[in-house]
PAZAPA-4460 file (N, C-alpha, C; in steps of 0.05 Angstrom, whole numbers, plus 32768, in hexadecimal, padded with zeros to 4 digits):
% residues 93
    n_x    n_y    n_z   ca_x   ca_y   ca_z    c_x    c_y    c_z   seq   type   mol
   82E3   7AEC   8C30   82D9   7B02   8C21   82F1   7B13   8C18     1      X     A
   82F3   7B19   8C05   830B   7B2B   8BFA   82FC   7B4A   8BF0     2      X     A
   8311   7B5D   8BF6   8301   7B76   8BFC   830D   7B80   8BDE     3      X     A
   8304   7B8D   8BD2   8309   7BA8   8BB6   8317   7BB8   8BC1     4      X     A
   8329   7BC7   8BBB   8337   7BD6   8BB2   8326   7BF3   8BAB     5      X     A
   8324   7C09   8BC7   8310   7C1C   8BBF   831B   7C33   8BA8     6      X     A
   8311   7C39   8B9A   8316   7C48   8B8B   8308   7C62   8B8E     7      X     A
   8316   7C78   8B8B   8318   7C9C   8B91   82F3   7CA0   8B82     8      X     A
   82E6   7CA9   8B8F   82CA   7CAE   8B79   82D3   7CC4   8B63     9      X     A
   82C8   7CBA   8B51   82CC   7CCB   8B35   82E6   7CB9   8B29    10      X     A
   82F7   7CAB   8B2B   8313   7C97   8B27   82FE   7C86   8B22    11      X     A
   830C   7C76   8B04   830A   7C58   8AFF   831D   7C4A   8B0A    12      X     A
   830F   7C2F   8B17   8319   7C1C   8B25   8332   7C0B   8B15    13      X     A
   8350   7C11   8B19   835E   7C01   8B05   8370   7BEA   8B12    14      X     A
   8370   7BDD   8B0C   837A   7BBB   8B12   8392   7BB9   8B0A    15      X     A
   83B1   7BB5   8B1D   83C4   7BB0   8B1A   83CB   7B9B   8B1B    16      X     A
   83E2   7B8E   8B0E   83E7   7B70   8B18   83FC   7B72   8B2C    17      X     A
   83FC   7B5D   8B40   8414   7B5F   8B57   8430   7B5D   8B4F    18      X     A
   842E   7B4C   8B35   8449   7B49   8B27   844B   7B63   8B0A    19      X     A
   8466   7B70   8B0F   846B   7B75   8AF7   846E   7B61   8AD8    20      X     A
   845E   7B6D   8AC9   8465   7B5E   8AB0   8482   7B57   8AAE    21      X     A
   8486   7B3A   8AAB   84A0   7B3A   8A9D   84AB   7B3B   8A80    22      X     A
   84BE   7B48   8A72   84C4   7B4E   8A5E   84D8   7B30   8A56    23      X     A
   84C9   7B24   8A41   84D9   7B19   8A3A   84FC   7B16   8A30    24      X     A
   8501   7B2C   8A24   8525   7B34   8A2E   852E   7B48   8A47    25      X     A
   8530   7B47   8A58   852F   7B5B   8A65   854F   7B6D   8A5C    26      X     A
   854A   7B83   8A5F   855C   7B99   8A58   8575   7B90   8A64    27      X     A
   8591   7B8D   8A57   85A7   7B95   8A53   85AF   7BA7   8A69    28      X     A
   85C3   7B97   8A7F   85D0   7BAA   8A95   85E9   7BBB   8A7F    29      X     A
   85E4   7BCF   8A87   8604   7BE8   8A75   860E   7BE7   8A86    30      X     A
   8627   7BEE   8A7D   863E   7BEC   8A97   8656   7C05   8A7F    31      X     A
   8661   7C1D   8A91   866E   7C2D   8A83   8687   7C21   8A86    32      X     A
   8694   7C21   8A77   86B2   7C1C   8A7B   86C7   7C3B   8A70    33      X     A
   86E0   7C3B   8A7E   86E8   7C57   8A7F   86FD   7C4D   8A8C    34      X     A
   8719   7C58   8A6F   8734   7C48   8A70   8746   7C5D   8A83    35      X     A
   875E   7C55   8A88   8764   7C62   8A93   8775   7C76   8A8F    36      X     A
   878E   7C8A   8AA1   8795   7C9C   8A98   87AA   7C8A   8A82    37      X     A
   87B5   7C94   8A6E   87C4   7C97   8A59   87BE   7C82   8A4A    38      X     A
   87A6   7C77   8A44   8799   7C52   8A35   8787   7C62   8A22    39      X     A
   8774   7C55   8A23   875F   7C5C   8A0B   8747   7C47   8A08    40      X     A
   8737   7C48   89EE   8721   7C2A   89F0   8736   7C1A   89ED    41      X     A
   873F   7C1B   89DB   874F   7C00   89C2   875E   7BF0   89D7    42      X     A
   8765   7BFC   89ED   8777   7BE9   8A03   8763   7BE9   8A0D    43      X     A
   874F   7BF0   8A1E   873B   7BE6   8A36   8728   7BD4   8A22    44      X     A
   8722   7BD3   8A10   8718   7BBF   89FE   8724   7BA5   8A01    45      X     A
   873E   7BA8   89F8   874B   7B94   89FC   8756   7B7F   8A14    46      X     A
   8755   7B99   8A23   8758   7B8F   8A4F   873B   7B7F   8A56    47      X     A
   8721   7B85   8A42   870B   7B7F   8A58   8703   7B68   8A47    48      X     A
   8710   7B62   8A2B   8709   7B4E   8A1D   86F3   7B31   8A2C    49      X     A
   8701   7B2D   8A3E   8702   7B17   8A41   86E4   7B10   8A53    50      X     A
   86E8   7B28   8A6C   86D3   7B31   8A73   86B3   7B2D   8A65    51      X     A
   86BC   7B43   8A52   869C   7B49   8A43   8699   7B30   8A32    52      X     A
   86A5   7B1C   8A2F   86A0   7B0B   8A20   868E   7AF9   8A35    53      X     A
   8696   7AF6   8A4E   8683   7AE3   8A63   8664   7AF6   8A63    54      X     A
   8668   7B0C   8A65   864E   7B22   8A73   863E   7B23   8A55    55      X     A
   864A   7B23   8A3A   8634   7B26   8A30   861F   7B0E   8A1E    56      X     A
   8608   7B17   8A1E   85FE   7B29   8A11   85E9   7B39   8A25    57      X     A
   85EB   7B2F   8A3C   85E2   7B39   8A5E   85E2   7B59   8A5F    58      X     A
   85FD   7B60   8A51   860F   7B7E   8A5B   8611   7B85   8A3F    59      X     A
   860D   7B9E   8A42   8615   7BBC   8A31   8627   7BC4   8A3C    60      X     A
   8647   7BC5   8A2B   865E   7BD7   8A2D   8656   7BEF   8A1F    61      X     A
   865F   7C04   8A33   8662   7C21   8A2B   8677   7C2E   8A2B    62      X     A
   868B   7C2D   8A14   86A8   7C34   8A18   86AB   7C53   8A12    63      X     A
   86B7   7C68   8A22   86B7   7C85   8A23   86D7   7C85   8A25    64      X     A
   86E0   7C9D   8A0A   86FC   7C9C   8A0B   8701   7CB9   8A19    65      X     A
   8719   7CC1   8A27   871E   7CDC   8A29   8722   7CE9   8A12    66      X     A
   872A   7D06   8A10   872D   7D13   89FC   8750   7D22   89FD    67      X     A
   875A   7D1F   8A14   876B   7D2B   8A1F   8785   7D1B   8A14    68      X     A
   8798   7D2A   8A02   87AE   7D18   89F6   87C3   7D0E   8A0F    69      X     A
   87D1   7CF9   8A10   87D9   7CF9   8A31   87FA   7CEE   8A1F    70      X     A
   8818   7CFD   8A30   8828   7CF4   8A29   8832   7CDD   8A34    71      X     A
   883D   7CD4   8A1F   884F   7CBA   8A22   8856   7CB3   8A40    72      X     A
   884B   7CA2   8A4D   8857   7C95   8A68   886C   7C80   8A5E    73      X     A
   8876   7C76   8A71   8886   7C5B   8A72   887F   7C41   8A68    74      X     A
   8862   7C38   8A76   8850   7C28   8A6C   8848   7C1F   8A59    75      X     A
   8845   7C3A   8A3A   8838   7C3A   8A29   8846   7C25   8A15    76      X     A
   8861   7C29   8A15   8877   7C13   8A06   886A   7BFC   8A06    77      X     A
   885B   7BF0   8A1D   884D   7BD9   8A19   883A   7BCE   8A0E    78      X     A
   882C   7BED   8A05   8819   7BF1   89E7   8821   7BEB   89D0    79      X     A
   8836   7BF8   89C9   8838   7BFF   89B3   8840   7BE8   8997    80      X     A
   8848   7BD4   89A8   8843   7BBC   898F   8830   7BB5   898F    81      X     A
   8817   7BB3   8996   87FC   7BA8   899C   87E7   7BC2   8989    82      X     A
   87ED   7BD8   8995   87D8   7BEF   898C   87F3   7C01   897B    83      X     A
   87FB   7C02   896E   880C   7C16   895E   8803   7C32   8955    84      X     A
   87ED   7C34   894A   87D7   7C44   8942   87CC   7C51   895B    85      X     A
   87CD   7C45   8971   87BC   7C55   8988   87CC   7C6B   8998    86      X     A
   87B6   7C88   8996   87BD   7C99   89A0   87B5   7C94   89C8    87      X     A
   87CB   7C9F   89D6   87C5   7C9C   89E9   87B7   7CB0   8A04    88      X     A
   87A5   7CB5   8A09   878E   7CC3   8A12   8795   7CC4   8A37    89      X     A
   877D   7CD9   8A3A   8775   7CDE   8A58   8767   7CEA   8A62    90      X     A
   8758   7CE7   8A74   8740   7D00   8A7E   8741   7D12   8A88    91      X     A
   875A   7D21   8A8C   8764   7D3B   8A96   877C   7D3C   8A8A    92      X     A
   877C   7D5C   8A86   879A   7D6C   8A82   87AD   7D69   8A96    93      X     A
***
């Protein structure tokens, strides 16, 4: 014998299924990405290349630049034939 499901008096009786509907695409994991001090997108673009090429079309990149102009480190020389044009950034003063 299988019993009903009582329902509240004055409530219509409503019928759930045990399984969620599945969505035939299911939604896109995001993943933020956030370069580091004195970089920017245009280099973390280029660092995760390879990456987001396996993960997508699975993953949503969300690239967030700082706003904060950041001076010249040592490092950056290693940019600068690659990105010439790129200003170099940071998330704090």
């Amino acid at each position: 014998m299988t019993s009903r499901p009582r329902s509240r008096p004055g409530l219509p009786f409503v019928s759930q299924p045990l399984i969620p509907e599945v969505r035939s695409r299911p939604a896109a994991m995001r993943i933020l990405c956030l370069h580091g001090r004195g970089s920017n997108n245009e280099v973390l673009q280029m660092q995760t290349a390879a990456i987001r090429g396996l993960l997508v079309p699975e993953y949503e990149f969300e690239f967030v630049e700082g706003r904060v102009p950041h001076d010249e480190g040592n490092n950056w020389a290693l940019y600068t034939s690659e990105f010439p044009n790129s200003q170099i950034i940071t998330w704090t003063a």
